[in-house]
Structure formats: C-alpha cells, structure tokens
C-alpha positions as CSV (number, residue, x, y, z in Angstrom):
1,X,5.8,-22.6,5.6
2,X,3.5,-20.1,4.9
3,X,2.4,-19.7,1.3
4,X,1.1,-16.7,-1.0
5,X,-1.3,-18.0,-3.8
6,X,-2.6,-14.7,-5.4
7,X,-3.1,-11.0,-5.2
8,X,-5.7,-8.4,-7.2
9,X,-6.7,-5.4,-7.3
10,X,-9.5,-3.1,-7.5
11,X,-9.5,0.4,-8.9
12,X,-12.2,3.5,-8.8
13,X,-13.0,4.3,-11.8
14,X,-12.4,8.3,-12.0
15,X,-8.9,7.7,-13.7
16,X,-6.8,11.5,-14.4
17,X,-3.7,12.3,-15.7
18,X,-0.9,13.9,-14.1
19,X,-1.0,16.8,-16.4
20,X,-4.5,17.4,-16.1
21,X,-3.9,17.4,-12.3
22,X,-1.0,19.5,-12.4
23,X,-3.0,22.0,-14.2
24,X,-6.0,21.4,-11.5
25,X,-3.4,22.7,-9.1
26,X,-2.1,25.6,-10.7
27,X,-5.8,26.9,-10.7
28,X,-6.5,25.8,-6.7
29,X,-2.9,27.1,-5.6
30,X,-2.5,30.2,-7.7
31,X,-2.4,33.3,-5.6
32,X,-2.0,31.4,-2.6
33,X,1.1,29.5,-2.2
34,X,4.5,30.8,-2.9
35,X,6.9,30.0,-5.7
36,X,4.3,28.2,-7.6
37,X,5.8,27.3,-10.7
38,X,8.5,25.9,-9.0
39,X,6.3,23.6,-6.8
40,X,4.0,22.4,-9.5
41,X,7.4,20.5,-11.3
42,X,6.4,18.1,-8.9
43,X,4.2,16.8,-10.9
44,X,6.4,16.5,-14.2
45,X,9.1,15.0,-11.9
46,X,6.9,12.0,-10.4
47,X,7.1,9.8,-12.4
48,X,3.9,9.5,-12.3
49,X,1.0,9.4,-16.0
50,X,-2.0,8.6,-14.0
51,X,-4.0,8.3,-10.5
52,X,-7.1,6.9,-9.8
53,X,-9.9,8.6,-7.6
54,X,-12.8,7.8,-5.6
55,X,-14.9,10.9,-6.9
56,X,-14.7,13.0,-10.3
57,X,-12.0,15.5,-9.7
58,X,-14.8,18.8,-9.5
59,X,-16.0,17.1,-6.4
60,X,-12.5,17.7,-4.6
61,X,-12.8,21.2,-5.3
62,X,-16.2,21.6,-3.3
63,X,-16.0,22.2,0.0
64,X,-16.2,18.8,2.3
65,X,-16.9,18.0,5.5
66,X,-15.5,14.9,7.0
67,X,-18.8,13.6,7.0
68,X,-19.3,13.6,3.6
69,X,-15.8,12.3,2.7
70,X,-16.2,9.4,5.1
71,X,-19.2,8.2,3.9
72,X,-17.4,8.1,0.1
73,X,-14.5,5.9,2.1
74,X,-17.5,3.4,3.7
75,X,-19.8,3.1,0.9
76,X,-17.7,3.2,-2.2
77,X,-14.9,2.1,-0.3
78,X,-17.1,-0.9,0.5
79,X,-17.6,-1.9,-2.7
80,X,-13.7,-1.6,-4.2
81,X,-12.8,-4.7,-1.3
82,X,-15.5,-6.3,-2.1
83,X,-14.2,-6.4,-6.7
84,X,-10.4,-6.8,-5.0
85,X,-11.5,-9.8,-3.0
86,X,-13.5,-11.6,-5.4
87,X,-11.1,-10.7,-7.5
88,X,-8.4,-13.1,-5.6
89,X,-10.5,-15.5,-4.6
90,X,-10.8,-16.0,-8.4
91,X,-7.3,-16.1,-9.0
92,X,-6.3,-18.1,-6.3
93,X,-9.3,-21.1,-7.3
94,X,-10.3,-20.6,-3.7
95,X,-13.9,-20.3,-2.4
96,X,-15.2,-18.0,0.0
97,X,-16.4,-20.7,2.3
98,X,-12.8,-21.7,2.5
99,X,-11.6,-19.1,4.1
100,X,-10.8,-18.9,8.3
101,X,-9.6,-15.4,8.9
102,X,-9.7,-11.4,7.0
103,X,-7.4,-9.0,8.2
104,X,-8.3,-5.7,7.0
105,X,-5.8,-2.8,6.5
106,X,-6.4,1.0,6.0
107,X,-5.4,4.4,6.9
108,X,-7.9,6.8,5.1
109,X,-11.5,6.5,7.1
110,X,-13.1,5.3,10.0
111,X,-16.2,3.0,10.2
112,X,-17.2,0.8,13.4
113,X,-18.0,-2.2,12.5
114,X,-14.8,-2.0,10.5
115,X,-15.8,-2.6,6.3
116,X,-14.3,-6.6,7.0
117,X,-17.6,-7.2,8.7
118,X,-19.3,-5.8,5.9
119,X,-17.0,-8.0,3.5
120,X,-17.6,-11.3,5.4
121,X,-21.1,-10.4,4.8
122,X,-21.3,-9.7,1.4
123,X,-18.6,-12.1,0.2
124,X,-20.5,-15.3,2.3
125,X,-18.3,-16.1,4.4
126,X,-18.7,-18.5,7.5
127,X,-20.1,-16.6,10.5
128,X,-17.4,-18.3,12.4
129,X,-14.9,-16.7,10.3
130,X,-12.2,-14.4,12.3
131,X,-11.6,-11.0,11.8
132,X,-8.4,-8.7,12.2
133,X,-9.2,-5.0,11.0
134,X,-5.4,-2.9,11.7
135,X,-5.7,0.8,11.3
136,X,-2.6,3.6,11.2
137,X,-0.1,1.6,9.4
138,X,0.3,4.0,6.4
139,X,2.1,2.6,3.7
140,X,3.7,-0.1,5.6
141,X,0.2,-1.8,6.3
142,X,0.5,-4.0,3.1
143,X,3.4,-5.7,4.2
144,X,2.6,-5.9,8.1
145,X,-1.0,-7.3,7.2
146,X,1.2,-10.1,5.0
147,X,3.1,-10.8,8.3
148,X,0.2,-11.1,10.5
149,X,-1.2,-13.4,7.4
150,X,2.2,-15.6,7.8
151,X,1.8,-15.7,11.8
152,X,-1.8,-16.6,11.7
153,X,-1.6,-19.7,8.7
154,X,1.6,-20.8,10.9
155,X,0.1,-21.2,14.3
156,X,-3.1,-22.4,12.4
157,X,-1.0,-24.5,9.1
158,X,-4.7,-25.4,8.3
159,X,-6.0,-21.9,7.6
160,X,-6.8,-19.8,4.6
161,X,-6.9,-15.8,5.7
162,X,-7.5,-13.1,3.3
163,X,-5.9,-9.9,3.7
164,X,-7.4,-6.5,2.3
165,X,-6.4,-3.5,1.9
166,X,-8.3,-0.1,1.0
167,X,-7.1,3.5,0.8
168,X,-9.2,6.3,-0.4
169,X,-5.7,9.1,-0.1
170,X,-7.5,11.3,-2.1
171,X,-10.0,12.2,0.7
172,X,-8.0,13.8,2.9
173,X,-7.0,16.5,-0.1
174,X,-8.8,20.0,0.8
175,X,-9.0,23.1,-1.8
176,X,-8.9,25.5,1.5
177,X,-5.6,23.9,2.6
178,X,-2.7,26.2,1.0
179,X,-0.4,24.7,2.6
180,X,2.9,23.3,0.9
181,X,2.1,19.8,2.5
182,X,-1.2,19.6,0.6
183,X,0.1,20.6,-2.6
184,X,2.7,18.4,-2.4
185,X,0.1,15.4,-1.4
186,X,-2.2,16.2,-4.4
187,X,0.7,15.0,-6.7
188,X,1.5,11.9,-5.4
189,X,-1.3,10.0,-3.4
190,X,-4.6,8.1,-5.1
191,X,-6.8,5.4,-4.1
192,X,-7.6,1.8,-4.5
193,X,-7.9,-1.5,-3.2
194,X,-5.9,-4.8,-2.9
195,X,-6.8,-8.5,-1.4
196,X,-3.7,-11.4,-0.9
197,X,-4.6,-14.7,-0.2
198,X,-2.0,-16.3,2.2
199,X,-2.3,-20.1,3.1
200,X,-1.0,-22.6,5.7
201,X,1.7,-25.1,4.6
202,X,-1.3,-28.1,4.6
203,X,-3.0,-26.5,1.8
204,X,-2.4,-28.2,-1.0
205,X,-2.1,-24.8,-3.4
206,X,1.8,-23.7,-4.5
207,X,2.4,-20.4,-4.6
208,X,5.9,-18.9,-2.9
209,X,6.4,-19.8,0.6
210,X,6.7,-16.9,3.6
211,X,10.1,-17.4,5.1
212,X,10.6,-14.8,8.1
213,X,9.1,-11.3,8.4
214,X,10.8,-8.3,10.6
215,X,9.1,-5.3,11.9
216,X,11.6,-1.9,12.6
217,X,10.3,0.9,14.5
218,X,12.6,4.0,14.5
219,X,12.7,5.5,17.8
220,X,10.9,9.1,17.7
221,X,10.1,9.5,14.5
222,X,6.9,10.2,15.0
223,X,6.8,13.4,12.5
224,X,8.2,11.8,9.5
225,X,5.2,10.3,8.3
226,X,1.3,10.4,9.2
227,X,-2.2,12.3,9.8
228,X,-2.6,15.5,11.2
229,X,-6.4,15.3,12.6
230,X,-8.0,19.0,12.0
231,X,-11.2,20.3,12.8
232,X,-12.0,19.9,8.6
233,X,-10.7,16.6,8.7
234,X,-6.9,15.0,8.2
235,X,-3.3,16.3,7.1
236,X,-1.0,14.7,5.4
237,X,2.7,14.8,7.6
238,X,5.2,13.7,5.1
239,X,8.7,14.7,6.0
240,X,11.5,15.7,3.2
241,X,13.8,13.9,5.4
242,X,12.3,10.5,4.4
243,X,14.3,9.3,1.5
244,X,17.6,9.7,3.6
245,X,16.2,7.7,6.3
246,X,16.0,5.2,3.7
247,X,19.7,5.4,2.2
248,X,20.7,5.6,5.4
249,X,19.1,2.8,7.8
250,X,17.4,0.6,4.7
251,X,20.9,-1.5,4.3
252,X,21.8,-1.7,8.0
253,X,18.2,-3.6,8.4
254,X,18.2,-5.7,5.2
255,X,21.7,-7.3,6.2
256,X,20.7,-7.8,9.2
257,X,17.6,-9.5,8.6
258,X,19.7,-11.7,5.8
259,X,22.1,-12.7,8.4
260,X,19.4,-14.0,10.4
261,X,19.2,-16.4,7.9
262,X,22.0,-17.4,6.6
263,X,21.9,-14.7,3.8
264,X,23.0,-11.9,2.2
265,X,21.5,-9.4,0.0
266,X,23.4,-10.3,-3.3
267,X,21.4,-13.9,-2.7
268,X,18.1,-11.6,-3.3
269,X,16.9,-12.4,-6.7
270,X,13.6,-10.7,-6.4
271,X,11.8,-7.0,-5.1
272,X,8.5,-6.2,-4.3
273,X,8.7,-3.0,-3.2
274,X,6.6,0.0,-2.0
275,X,6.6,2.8,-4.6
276,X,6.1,5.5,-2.2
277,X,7.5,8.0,-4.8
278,X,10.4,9.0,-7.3
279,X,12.7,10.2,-4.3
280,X,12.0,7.3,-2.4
281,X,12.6,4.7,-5.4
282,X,16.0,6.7,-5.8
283,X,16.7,6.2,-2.2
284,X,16.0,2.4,-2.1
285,X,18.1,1.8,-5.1
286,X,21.1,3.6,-3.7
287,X,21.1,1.8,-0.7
288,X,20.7,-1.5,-1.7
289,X,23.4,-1.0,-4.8
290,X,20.4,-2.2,-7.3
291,X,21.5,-0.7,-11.2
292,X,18.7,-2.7,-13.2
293,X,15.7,-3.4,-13.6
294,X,15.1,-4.8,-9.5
295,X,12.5,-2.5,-9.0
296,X,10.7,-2.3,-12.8
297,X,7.2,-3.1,-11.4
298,X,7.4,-0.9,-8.3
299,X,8.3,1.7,-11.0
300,X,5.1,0.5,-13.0
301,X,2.9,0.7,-10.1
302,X,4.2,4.4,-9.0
303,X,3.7,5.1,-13.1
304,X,0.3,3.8,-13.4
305,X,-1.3,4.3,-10.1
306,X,0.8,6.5,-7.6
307,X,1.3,6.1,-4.0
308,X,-1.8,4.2,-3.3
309,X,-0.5,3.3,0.6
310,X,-1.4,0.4,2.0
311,X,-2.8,-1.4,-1.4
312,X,0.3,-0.4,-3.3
313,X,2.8,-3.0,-2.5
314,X,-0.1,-5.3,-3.0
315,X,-0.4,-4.4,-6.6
316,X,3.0,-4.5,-6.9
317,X,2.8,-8.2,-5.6
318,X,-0.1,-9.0,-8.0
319,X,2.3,-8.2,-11.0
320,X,5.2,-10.1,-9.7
321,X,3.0,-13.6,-9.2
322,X,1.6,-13.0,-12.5
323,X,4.9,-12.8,-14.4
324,X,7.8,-15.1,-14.7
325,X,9.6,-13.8,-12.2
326,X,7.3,-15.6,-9.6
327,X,8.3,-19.0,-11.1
328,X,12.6,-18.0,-10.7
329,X,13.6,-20.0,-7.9
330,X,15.7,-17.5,-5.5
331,X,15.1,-15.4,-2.2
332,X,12.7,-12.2,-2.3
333,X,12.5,-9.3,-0.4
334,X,9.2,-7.6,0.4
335,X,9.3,-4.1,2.1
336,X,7.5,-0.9,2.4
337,X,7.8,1.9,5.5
338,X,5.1,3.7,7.2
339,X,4.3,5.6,10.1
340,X,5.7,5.0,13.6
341,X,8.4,5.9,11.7
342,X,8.8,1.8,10.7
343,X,10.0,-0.3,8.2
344,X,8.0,-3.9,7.3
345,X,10.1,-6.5,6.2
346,X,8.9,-10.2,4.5
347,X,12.0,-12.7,3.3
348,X,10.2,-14.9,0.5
349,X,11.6,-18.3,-1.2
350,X,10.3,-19.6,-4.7
C-alpha cells in the first residue's frame, strides 16, 4: 500500500494576534456594519491566539486591486512551497531527484504556469517529472491531493510524488467590503503552506500506509461553501448551516466507509482532522461521539494558525507523524470538507 513518510510546513512571517485583530476590525467595521459588538465576539469565541499573514496587517487596510493581491499569492506565495517542500524532503531523507510526480493544491490565486512548474524548477527536479496542479477544492484539497497521491504511487508502486499545498486566505479580505461575510472571514482564515510526501509500497521508507480514500459530493450545495468572483476580486461564501451538515451527514459517511472495510468507527484509534473552526470542531465531535482528546492537534492547529484551507489538515498531519501517536498501531481517519459542497475521506493503518 501506499505510504506517507513526512509532512512540513511553511509559514509567512507577519504573525498577529487575535486581539489585535479583533481590535483591527472594530476600527474597519465601526459605523458600517450592524450590531457590532456583538459580531466582533467572534473573535474571543474562536478559539483562535494567532494567524499568520502574507503582508503586514496596514497593507490589508489599503485599497487592492486583484492585481496587486495576486502577484503577493505568485511571488511570495512562490517562495512559502518552495521552505514547505524542502522542508519535507528534509524530513522524509528523500532527494529531490527522487521524486516522479507534484500535485499542487490551492484555492486563493491564479497563475498559468501553475507555481508547481515554478517548484520543479527551483527545487531541481527531473524535467521529466509529472505535474498535477488541482484548483477550487477549498478546505478539502489537503485530503483530496492525499488521495490523488495514494492513486498515483498505486498504479505507479515505484513512485515518489510530492503534494503541496498553498493558501494566501487573507487576500481575498477587502476594508470596502461591509458585509457580514467579510467580517466574519477576517476572524477565522490565514495563510500558509504545506508539502506531504506519499510513496509507493516498493520504497523502502516506513511511514503509515494509505488504506482506502472516499470522495462525497452533496448534491446542490453549491452555496454552502466557496468564492464569490466580484469586479474587486473574490468573496468568501461560507454558510451558517455548515456545522449541521456535519452532525448530520459526517456519521452516516464514516460508517459507511468503515463498513467497506470491515470496520467500524470505535476501531479508529487516530484523527487528523480539518480545523475549519470552533463550530465546526464542535460539530465533528458530536457526530462521531468523541469526549477526549481525538481531536487535540486539530485544536492546536485552529489555536495556532486558524483556518489555513487547503494546508491546514496538512499541518495537522505534520504534528501527528511527529508525535507518538504515529507509532500506535490502529486505524486513522483523515477528513476535511470543502466546496462542491464535499466531504474527503482517507482510512490510514499504522
């Protein structure tokens, strides 16, 4: 089967605190949006301390074109793969030349030739090396670009590919937009990078083996979860009815997916988990019955970092193959959901 042998991350550097941002808001929305005070407790109740950024936060309060913010997404975007990559091909003791295939994941910018062209460039990699860049997954690309990892290194059980994720979330915030949406966005969403290095089962590196994945799309759902593309650029569509969509279909598909192999989901001994926010944590723990510490590190992640998208569940993945955990033999469950609306589903054995 299948194997994962490491994870990293790569952060910007322009690191703020929830508080300061809260207050940041207060001053952008005050005037101009309803029941303020009210609204901003969204910040105190996000479990959230800190979110990283592509820019200093006074150059979100400038007026940007979608010029200007996508040229932050290619260029210093570039460079944040580029640390998270090395960075796994460092963990994993694997060389670049090694490598067969990149799929590259995003939601947050646009650039043709998509940045993995750039990265196969800069990192040295083979010229025949293959290339999948997926775009529009949300927060559910993480997992998917694990499962197109797993389908790859299984046709091919010879292959190395190297997955990558980028999203710069912060880009798409606008001080002109009053809207609810945007405030709601500017407590939550952040930026960063990810890379996972998934191997076929005739490499001789260990690391815990893919067992099945599972894609879900809900039918028309379209509205609970995506971009809005406006004249000054994109607009966040995040739905309150999202965390009962989880309660409500996340158990149906887990059991079913168990079944499929001869499981249930009190043989689960492990979560990695996308930390799409407080609500959303609270939802996944209700439906799957979890009351301990199952979903600590996607709580760590959503603390530290926020909703990064795409590159979340990734972190959330690096901190579970770096602890013990990784080394428990058992069944694991990795899962995030995204736009469509969908769910993305991986079954892992240590």
């Amino acid at each position: 089967m299948p194997k994962i042998i490491a994870a990293a991350h790569a952060f910007p550097p322009h690191s703020v605190s929830q508080q300061v941002l809260k207050e940041t808001a207060g001053r952008i929305f005050a005037g101009r949006v309803s029941d303020l005070e009210r609204l901003l407790a969204i910040f105190d109740n996000s479990r959230i301390e800190s979110r990283q950024f592509m820019m200093p936060t006074q150059w979100y309060l400038e007026r940007r074109t979608p010029q200007e913010r996508n040229q932050v997404y290619q260029r210093q975007g570039l460079e944040l793969i580029v640390e998270a990559a090395r960075n796994c091909l460092a963990a994993a003791g694997c060389a670049a030349g090694e490598l067969d295939h990149v799929i590259f994941v995003s939601s947050t910018g646009h650039a043709t030739p998509s940045l993995d062209a750039h990265l196969i460039n800069r990192l040295g990699l083979r010229p025949s090396t293959s290339r999948a860049p997926i775009w529009g997954l949300g927060c559910a690309a993480g997992a998917a670009g694990l499962s197109r990892a797993f389908e790859h290194c299984k046709a091919c059980p010879d292959h190395r590919v190297l997955l990558v994720a980028l999203e710069c979330c912060s880009l798409a915030f606008s001080a002109a937009d009053a809207s609810k949406r945007n405030l709601v966005a500017s407590s939550l969403f952040a930026d960063g990078a990810a890379a996972a290095l998934v191997v076929g089962e005739l490499d001789p590196r260990s690391g815990p083996a893919i067992v099945a994945t599972r894609s879900h799309l809900f039918p028309d759902s379209y509205r609970i979860m995506g971009w809005d593309f406006l004249e000054e650029g994109m607009q966040l569509v995040l739905s309150p009815k999202l965390p009962l969509i989880v309660r409500q279909e996340l158990p149906r598909l887990v059991t079913g997916f168990l079944e499929a192999h001869g499981l249930e989901p009190g043989d689960l001994a492990h979560y990695i988990t996308h930390p799409g926010g407080a609500r959303v944590m609270d939802a996944y723990r209700d439906a799957l019955r979890l009351s301990g510490g199952e979903l600590g590190l996607s709580e760590d992640v959503l603390r530290l970092h926020g909703n990064v998208s795409s590159v979340s569940v990734l972190v959330v993945l690096e901190r579970w193959l770096a602890g013990n955990a990784a080394r428990t033999a058992g069944h694991g469950l990795l899962s995030a959901f995204g736009p469509g609306f969908s769910a993305e589903l991986l079954l892992l054995r240590v």
